[in-house]
Each structure stands twice: as C-alpha cells, then as structure tokens.
VOVOGU-807376 format. One line per field, with one value per residue (C-alpha): residue number from 1; x, y, z. Coordinates in steps of 0.05 Angstrom, whole numbers. Example, Ala and Ser with C-alpha at 12.3 -4.5 7.8 and 13.67 -1.06 7.14 Angstrom:
BEGIN
num = (1 / 2)
X = (246 / 273)
Y = (-90 / -21)
Z = (156 / 143)
end
This chain:
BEGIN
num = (1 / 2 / 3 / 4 / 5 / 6 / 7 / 8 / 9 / 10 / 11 / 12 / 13 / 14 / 15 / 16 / 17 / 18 / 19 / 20 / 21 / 22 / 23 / 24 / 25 / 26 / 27 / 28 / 29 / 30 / 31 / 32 / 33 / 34 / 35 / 36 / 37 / 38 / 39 / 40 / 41 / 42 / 43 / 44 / 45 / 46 / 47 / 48 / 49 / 50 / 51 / 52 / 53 / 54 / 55 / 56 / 57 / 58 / 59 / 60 / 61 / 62 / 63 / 64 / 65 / 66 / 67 / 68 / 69 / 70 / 71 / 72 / 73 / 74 / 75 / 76 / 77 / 78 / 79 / 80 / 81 / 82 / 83 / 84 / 85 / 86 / 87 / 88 / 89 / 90 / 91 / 92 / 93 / 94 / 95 / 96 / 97 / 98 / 99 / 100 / 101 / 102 / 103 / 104 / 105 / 106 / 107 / 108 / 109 / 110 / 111 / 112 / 113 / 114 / 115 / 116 / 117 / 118 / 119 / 120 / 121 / 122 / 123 / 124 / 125 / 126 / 127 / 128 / 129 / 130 / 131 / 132 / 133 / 134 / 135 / 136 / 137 / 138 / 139 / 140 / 141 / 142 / 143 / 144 / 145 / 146 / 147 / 148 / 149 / 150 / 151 / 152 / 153 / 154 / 155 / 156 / 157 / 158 / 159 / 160 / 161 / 162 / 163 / 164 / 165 / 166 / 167 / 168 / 169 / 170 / 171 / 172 / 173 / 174 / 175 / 176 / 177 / 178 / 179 / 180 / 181 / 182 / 183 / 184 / 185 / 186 / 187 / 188 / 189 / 190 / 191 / 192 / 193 / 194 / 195 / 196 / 197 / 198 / 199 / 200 / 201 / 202 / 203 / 204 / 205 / 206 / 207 / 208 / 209 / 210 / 211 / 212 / 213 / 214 / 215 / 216 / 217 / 218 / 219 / 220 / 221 / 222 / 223 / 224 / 225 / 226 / 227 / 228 / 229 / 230 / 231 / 232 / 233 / 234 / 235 / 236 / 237 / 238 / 239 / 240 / 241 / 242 / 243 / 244 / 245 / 246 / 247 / 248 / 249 / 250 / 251 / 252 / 253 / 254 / 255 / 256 / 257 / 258 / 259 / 260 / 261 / 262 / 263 / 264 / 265 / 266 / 267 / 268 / 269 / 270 / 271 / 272 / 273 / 274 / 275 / 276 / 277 / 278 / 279 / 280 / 281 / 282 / 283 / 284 / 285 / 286 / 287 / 288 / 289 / 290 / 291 / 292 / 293 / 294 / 295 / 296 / 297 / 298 / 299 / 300 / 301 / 302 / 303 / 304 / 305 / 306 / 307 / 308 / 309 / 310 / 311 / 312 / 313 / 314 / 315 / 316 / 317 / 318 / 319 / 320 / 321 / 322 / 323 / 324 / 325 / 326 / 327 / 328 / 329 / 330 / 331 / 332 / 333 / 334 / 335 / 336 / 337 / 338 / 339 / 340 / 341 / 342 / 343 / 344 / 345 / 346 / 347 / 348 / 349 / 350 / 351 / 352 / 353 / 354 / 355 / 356 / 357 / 358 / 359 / 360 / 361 / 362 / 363 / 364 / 365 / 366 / 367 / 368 / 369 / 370 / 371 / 372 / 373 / 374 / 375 / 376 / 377 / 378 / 379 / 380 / 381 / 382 / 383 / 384 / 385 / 386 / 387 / 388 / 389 / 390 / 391 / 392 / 393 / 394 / 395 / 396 / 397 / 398 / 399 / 400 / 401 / 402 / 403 / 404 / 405 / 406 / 407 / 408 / 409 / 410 / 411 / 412 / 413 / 414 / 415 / 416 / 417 / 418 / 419 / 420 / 421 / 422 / 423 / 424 / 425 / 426 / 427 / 428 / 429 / 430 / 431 / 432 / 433 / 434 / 435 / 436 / 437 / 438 / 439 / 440 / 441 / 442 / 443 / 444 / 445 / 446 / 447 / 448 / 449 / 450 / 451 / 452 / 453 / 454 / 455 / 456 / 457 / 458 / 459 / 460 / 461 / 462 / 463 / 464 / 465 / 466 / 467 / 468 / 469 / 470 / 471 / 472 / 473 / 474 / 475 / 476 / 477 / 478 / 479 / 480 / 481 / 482)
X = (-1750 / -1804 / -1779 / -1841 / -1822 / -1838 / -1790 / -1740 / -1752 / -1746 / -1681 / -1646 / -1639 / -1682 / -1639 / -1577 / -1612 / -1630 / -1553 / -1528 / -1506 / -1537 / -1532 / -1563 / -1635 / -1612 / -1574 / -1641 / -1687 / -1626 / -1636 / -1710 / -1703 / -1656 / -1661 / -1639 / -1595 / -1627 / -1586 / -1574 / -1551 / -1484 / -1434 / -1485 / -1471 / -1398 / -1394 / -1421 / -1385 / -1322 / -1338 / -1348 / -1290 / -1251 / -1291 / -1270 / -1198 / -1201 / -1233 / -1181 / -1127 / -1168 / -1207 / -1198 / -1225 / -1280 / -1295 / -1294 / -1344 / -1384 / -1398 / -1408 / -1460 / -1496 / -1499 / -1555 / -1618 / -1670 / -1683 / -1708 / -1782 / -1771 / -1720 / -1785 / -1831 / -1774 / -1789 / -1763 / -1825 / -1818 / -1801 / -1764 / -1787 / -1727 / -1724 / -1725 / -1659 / -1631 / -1645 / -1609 / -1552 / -1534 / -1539 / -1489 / -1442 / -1444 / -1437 / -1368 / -1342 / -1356 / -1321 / -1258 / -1255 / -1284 / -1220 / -1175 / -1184 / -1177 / -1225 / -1232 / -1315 / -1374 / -1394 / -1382 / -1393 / -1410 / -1382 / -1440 / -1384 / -1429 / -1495 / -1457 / -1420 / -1494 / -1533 / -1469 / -1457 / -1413 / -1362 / -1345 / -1389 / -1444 / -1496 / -1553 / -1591 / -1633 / -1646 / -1577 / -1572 / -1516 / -1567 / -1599 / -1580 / -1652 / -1674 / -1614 / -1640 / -1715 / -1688 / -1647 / -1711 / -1754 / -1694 / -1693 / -1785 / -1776 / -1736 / -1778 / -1839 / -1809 / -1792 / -1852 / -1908 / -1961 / -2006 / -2030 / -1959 / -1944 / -1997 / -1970 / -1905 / -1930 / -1967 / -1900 / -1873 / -1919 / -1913 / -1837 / -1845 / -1899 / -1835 / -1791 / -1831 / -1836 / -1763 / -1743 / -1795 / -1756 / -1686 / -1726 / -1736 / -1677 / -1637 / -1682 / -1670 / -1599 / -1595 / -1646 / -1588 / -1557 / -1612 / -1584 / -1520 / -1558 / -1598 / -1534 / -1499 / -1566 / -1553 / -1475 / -1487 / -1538 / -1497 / -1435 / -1471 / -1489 / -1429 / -1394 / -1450 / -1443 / -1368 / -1373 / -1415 / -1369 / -1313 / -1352 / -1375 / -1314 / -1350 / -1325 / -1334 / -1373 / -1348 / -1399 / -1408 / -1417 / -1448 / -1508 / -1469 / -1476 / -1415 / -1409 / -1348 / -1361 / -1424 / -1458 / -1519 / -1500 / -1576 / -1560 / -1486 / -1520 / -1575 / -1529 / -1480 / -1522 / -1538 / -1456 / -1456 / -1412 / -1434 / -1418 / -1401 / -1433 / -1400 / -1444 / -1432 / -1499 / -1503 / -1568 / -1613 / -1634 / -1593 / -1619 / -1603 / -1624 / -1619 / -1649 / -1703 / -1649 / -1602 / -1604 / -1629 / -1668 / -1617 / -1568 / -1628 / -1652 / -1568 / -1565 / -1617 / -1595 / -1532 / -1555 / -1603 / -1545 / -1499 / -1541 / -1555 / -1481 / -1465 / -1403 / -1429 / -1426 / -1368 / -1300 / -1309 / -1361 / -1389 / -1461 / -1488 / -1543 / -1609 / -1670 / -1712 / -1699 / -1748 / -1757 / -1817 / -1817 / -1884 / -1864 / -1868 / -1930 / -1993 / -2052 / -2095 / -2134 / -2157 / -2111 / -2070 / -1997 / -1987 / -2045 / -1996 / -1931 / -1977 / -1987 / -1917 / -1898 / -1940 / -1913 / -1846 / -1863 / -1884 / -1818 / -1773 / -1803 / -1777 / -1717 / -1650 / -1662 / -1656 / -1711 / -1705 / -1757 / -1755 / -1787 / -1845 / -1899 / -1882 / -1950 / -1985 / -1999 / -1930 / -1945 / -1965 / -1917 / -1863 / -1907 / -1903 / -1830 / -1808 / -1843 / -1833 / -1756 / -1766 / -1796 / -1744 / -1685 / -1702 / -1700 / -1636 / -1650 / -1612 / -1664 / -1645 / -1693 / -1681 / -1725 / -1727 / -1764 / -1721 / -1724 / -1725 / -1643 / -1632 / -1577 / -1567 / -1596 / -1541 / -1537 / -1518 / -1527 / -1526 / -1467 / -1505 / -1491 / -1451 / -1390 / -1418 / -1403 / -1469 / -1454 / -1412 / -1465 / -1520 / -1483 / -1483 / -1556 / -1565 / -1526 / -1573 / -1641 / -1661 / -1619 / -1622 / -1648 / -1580 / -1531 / -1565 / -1554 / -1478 / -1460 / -1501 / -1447 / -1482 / -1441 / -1459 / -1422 / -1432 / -1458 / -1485 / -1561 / -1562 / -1535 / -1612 / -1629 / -1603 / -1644 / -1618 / -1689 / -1693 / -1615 / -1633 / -1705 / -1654 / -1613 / -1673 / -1693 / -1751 / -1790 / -1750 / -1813 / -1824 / -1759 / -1765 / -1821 / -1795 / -1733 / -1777 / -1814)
Y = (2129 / 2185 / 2252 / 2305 / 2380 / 2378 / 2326 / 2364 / 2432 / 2404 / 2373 / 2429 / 2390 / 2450 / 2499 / 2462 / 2452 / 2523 / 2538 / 2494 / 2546 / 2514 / 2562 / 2527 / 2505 / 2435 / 2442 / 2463 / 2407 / 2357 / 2395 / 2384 / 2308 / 2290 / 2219 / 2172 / 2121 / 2052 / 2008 / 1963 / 2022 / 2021 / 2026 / 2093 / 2124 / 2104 / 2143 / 2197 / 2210 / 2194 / 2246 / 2297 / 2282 / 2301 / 2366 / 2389 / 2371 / 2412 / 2462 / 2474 / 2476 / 2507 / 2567 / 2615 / 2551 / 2543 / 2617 / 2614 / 2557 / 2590 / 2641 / 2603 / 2563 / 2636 / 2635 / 2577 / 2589 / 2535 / 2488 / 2428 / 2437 / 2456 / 2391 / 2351 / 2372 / 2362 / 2300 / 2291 / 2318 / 2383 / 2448 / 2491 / 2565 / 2622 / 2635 / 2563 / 2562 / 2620 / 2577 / 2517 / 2557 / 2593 / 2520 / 2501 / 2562 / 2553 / 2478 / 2493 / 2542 / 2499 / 2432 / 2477 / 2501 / 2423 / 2395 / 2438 / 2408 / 2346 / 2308 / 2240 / 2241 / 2215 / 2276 / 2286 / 2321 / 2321 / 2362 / 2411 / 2443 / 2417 / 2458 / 2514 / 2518 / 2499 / 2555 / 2605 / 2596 / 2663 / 2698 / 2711 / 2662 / 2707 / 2691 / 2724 / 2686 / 2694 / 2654 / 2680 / 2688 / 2642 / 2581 / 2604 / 2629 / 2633 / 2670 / 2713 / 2738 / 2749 / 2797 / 2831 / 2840 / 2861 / 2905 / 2947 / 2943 / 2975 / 3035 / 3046 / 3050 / 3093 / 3141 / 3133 / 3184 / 3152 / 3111 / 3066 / 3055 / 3043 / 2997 / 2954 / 2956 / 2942 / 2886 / 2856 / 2865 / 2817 / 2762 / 2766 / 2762 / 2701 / 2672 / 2680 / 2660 / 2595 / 2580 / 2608 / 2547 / 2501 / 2528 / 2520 / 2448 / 2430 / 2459 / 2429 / 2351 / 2368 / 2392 / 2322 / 2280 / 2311 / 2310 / 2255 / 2295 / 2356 / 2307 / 2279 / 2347 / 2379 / 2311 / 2325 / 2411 / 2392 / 2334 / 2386 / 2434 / 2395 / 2361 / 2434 / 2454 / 2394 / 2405 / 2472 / 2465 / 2414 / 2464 / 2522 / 2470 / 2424 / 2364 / 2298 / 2239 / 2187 / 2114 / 2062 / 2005 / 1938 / 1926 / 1952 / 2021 / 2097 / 2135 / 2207 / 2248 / 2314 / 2319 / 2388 / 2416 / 2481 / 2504 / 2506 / 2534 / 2603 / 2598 / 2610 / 2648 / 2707 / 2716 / 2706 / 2636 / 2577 / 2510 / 2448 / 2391 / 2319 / 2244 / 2183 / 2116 / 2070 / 1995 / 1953 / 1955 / 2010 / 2064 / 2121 / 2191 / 2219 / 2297 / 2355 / 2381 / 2446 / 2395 / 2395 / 2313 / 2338 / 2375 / 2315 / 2262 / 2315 / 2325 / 2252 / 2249 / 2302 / 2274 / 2199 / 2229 / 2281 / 2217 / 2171 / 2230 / 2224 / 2292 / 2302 / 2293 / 2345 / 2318 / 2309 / 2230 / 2194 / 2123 / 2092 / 2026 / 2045 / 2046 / 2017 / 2075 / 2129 / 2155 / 2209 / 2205 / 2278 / 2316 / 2375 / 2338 / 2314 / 2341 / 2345 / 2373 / 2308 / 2318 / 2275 / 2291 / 2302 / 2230 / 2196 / 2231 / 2200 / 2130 / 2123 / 2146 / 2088 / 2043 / 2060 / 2052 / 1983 / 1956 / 1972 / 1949 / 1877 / 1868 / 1916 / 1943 / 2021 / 2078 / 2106 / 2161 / 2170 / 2245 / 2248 / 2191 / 2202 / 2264 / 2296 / 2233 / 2210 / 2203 / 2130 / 2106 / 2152 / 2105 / 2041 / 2056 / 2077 / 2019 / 1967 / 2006 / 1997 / 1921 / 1913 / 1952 / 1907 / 1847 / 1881 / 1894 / 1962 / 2028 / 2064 / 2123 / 2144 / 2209 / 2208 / 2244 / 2180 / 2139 / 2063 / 2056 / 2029 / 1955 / 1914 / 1909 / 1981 / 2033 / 2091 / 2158 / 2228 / 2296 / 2329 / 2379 / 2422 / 2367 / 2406 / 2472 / 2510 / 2519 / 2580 / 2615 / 2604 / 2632 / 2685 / 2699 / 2695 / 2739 / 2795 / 2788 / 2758 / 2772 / 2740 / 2668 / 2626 / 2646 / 2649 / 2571 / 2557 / 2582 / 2542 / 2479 / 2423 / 2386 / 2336 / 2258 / 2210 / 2134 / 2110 / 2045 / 2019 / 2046 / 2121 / 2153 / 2213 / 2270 / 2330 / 2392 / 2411 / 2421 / 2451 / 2501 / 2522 / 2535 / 2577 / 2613 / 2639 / 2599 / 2606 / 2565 / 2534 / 2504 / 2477 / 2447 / 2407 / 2382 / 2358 / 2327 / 2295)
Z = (-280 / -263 / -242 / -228 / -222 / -161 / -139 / -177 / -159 / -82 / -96 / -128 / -191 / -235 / -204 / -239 / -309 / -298 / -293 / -355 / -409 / -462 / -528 / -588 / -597 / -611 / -533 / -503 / -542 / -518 / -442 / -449 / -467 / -409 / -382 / -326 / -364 / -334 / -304 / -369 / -400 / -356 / -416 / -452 / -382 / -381 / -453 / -424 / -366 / -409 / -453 / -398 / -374 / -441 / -454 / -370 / -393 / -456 / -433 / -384 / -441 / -499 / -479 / -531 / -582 / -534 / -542 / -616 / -616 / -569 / -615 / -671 / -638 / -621 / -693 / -708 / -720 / -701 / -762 / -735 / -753 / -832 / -825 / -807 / -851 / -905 / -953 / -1031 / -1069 / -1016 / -1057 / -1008 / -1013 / -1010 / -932 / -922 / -969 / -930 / -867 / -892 / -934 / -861 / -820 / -880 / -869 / -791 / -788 / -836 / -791 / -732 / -755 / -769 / -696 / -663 / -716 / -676 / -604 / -626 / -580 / -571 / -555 / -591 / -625 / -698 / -754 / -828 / -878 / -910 / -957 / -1030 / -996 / -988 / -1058 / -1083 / -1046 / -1063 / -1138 / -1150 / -1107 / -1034 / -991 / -966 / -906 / -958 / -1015 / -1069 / -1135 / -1171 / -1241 / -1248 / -1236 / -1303 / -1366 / -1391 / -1312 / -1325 / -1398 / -1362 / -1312 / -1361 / -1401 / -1347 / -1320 / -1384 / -1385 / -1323 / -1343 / -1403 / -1350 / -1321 / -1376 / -1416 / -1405 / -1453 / -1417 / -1470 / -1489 / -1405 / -1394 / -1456 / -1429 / -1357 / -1391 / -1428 / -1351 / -1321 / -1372 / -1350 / -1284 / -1298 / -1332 / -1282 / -1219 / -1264 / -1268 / -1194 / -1183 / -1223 / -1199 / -1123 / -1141 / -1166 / -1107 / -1061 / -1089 / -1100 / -1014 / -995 / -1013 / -946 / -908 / -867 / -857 / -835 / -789 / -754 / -746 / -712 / -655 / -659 / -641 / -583 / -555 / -561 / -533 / -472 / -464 / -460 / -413 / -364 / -365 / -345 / -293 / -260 / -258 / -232 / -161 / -167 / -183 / -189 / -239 / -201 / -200 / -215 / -172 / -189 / -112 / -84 / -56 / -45 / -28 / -20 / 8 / 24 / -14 / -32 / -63 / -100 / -93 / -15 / -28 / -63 / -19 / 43 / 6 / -3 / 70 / 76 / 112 / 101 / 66 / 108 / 66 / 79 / 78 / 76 / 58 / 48 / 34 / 9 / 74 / 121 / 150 / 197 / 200 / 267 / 303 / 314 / 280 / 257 / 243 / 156 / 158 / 103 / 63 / 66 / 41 / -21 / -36 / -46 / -79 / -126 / -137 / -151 / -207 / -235 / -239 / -282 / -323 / -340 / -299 / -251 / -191 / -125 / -78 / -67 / -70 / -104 / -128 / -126 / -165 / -220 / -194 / -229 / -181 / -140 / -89 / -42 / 0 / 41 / 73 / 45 / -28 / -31 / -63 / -25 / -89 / -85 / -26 / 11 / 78 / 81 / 112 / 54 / -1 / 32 / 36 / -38 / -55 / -17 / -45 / -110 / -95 / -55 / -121 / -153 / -86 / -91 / -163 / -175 / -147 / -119 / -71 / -28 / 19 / 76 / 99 / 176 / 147 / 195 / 227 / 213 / 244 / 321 / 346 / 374 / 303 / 268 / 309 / 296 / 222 / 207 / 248 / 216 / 151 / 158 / 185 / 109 / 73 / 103 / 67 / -5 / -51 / -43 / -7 / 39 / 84 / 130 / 178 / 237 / 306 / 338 / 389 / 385 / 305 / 308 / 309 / 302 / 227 / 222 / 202 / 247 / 228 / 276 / 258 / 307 / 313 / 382 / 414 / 413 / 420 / 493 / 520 / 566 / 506 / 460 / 506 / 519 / 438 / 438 / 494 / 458 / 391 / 415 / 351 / 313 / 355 / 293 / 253 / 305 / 323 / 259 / 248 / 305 / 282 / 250 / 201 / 189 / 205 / 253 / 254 / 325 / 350 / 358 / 427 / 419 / 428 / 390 / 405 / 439 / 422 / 418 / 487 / 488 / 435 / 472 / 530 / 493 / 465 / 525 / 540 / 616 / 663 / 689 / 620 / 614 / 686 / 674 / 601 / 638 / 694 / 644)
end
C-alpha cells in the first residue's frame, strides 16, 4: 500500500510520526521503515497491537523503569553501518571496539531494567555479558578502551621497554646517542603496532561469534523503542485499540485527528468529535461548504492507515476490516506539476484506484470529486461514479454539496451544521464582531454527522451563513427567488 508525503502530510499522519518519541537510532530506522500490514498479515497486526497494548499497561504501572530505560536508550550510539560492513576476515580498528564494547555495556544494563517489567511482548534480548568481559579484561567495567596489557604478555614487555626508551630520550642530551635511542624506539613501536594487530584480530573473531546476537538486539531496541513510542502516544490522545473485523466495516466513535485538536487548541477552540459507521458500498456525506466534510474523510483516513500500522487508533470506539488499499482522492491533494488540472489529477488517481477496486477489498474516499469542474458534469460524474463503486467489495465515502447523488441503497450522512443554531441570536453575535464572523460561524458550526434518508436534500447553510454575514439584501432576494 502506497502512502506519498503528500497524502500523509494532508492527513495529519506526518504530524503524528513527527510526535513519536523515538530515542535510539535503531527507533528512528524502525520509524523510517513503517508499513501497512496487508490484509494477510492479520495475525503480525494482531501482535502488534497486542504488544501495544502491554507496553500502555506498563507504562501506567512502571514509570520510574520506563525512565531508567529511557535513559539508557539515550545512551546508544548508532552501529548499524560498522555491523554491515562486519564479515569474519574484518579486523576491527580501536574506535570500532570502543563502539561495540559500549553497545555491549548498554545492551547489559538495558536487559536488567526490560527483566524487571516483566512483559509479555515480542521483544527480546541477548545477553552481550562475554563481549564485555572480552573488551574489559582488568578491573571496574569502564565505557573507555584501548589494547590493554593484560591481552599480552609479550605487548606488555614492549611498552615497558619503550616506556623506559622514552625517559632516557628525554634525559639524554647527546644527539647521536638520542637518535640511537629514538631509533631502538621505533623498532618498538613497529613491534607493538604488530601485535595490537594481532590482539585486534583476535578480539574481532572472538566478538563475530555474536554477531547474530548483536544483530537481534539492534531489531529488539528499535522494536522497543517503537513499541514505547506508540504506547505513549495513545495515552497522551486517549486512543483506543481498534477491533478488527472479519466483514467489510468501518466504525468510528467519536473519532479525532490530534493535528486538528492542536490546530484549534492554539487559537483556544474546542475539538468536536466524529461517529461514522460505513459498510461495503457508497455512503454520502453532505453540508455546507464550512461544515469539516473534509476533516472527517482525511480523520478516517488517518485512522484506517494508523490502525494497520498496528497504532491505537483516535476514538473512543473503534473497528474496521483490513484493507488491501486505502484512497483519498481530494483537489487539494493533487499535483498539477505535470501540467494537469485539479480535476485531470483527481482523474488518474481514480483510475488507479479503479484498477485495484475491481480485484481487491478497500476504502476510497472522494473529497468534493468534481467541484472544480462544470457543476452539471461535476453531478454527471460523481453520480455515475458512485453507481460504479456500489457493485464492488469496497467502502467508499464520498462528501459532496450536489443534490440528487442519494439513492436508495446509498448511505446518507449530514453535517448538523447550523440546524440548531438561533438565527436571530447568532446574527446578533456577528453584528457585535463583524470582524470576527468566520470564527464566531465556526464556533457555532456542529460538526457532527446524522443519518437521514435518500430524500433529506442538502443542506444550505451557504445561503444562511451569507445572511448572517451581512450580505446586500437584494442579493439574498434574488438567491432565494431563484
């Protein structure tokens, strides 16, 4: 399943990668390689969600643990490219040992804190305790590393040797006598250059043998870190663990898009949660222009893709059947770099996702199709368009402001919009802050969706809002006069 950035940035889905708190390097490569599980990969998402599940209840329980691996994982350096290039003939040099003897250290302290919560996910670990012992021959286990003396009787003897050279250089005041001893000098350090090589060598063969243990826990510390991540991110919004459908079904209750939710905080205004419930077929979202159609199709959308990524989804309620596609075809998606019109762009996504409706189970979304077009063939189009979509095992949910696009087996859904709103009380608002129409329109809009039948026509608070606004009475007398 192809996502584009654009499709995601529209969506809000970048703005909630953007908000995971991934911490290791392995977390963001893991980040970076997120996919739709397909829909034969039902039990892989079932793990998933299972295991997000446990990390939202421990974290609940455990946070001071959670802090401790937190910091930890702060700790770890990216190693995954000198893991790569890593073979058994490779000689590792001494940062490279550093690298690894650190990894070691961190991966240690780690799998004592992960023992502690005792969580039943698929994420685990492999002891590294032999590379550390190996890379920290003497002593106190230290971070540093160099080519100890304890790895080498005969390298131990050399630096002794070149030790005491070195003080006589530094004493001696002859210079023929210096250079001779500068001279002895450099055939030591020839010597022991050699057997740091050897001792290299050896310590590199000796740390291959775990190379598929340093392999699984660099998987295990990005899967951990995600998993934390998602789980987080689910308590911050609420968010639910979707159920997953063996029918062809979408349900959302209460449904939000946290993109939206900042968005509106910031200028201090309340979030109105959605419900929808959509079956395989057509169903229509009609209303005003004002009245967040849009939103609600891009917050499904967002929340279909976050749940077969194996992410709590954003509602109060939620279960869906596991699409093979998901589409959203939207004017203000579509490229025109090629040259193309707003309405050519929103013909070839549909063509594409034609080709996958005739031979797979799906959602498509149809934002206002053909609202850039001649209104007559704008109509012409969506309704045929939906007359198509019926007879396919696929969910499609198309918001339009045209009347006459409801039949019979057509789901109908309308925006409340301004029904309920006093018209005299709220003109009276406006009249007190012509300014600030748009917003108070806008505080008073209720954006939540009602089921009606095939004949309710679409609403026009268009012409209820230009009212409000203030518009010439003239104008309005003629629109009503038609």
């Amino acid at each position: 399943m192809n996502i584009d950035n654009k499709m995601k940035q529209e969506i809000g889905l970048n703005y909630i990668l953007n908000e995971l708190a991934i911490i290791t390097p392995y977390g963001i490569d893991m980040k970076r390689k997120l996919k739709v599980f397909k829909r034969n990969e039902k039990k892989l998402l079932v793990d998933e969600l299972d295991n997000v599940e446990c990390i939202i209840e421990s974290l609940k329980k455990n946070q001071c643990l959670y802090s401790d691996i937190e910091r930890t994982m702060m700790e770890f350096k990216d190693i995954s490219n000198l893991i790569k290039r890593y073979n058994e003939n490779y000689i590792l040099d001494e940062v490279e040992l550093y690298e690894i003897k650190n990894f070691a250290i961190n991966i240690q302290k780690l799998i004592s804190i992960y023992k502690a919560l005792s969580l039943d996910i698929d994420v685990k670990f492999y002891s590294l305790k032999n590379i550390v012992e190996l890379l920290n021959p003497v002593g106190k286990v230290t971070k540093s590393f160099y080519i100890y003396d304890a790895y080498s009787k005969e390298l131990s003897d050399i630096r002794n040797k070149k030790t005491n050279i070195e003080k006589l250089i530094f004493k001696e005041i002859d210079e023929e006598k210096n250079r001779v001893l500068k001279n002895k000098r450099l055939d030591l350090v020839v010597m022991e250059e050699k057997i740091q090589r050897k001792i290299q060598k050896r310590l590199s063969q000796k740390i291959y043998l775990c190379i598929k243990d340093i392999n699984k826990n660099i998987v295990a510390l990005g899967k951990l870190d995600m998993l934390i991540a998602k789980g987080k991110i689910a308590i911050k919004y609420c968010a639910v663990k979707p159920e997953l459908d063996d029918k062809i079904n979408i349900l959302f209750h209460e449904m939000k898009n946290p993109k939206i939710i900042n968005y509106l905080e910031k200028d201090n205004k309340k979030y109105i949660p959605v419900s929808i419930e959509l079956k395989q077929g057509v169903t229509v979202i009609t209303g005003a222009n004002m009245g967040g159609k849009s939103v609600t199709i891009k917050t499904i959308v967002l929340n279909l893709i976050l749940a077969q990524m194996g992410f709590y989804v954003f509602a109060v309620k939620a279960s869906f059947s596991m699409m093979d596609f998901i589409y959203l075809v939207s004017d203000d998606m579509q490229s025109i770099s090629r040259g193309l019109s707003s309405f050519g762009a929103e013909i070839i996504k549909i063509n594409e996702a034609v080709e996958d409706i005739k031979k797979s189970n799906g959602f498509i979304g149809l934002d206002e199709f053909a609202r850039v077009t001649n209104p007559r063939e704008g109509f012409i189009l969506l309704k045929a368009l939906c007359k198509f979509l019926k007879d396919y095992n696929t969910i499609s949910l198309v918001s339009t402001h045209y009347d006459g696009i409801i039949d019979k087996d057509i789901k109908h859904y309308q925006v409340v919009g301004l029904k309920n709103v006093d018209d005299n009380i709220l003109k009276r608002h406006i009249s007190i802050d012509k300014e600030d129409s748009i917003s108070i329109i806008q505080e008073k809009m209720d954006y939540r969706l009602e089921i009606v039948d095939e004949k309710c026509t679409v609403p026009k608070d268009a012409l209820k809002v230009a009212k409000m606004m203030g518009l010439d009475e003239k104008i309005i007398e003629y629109t009503e006069s038609g």
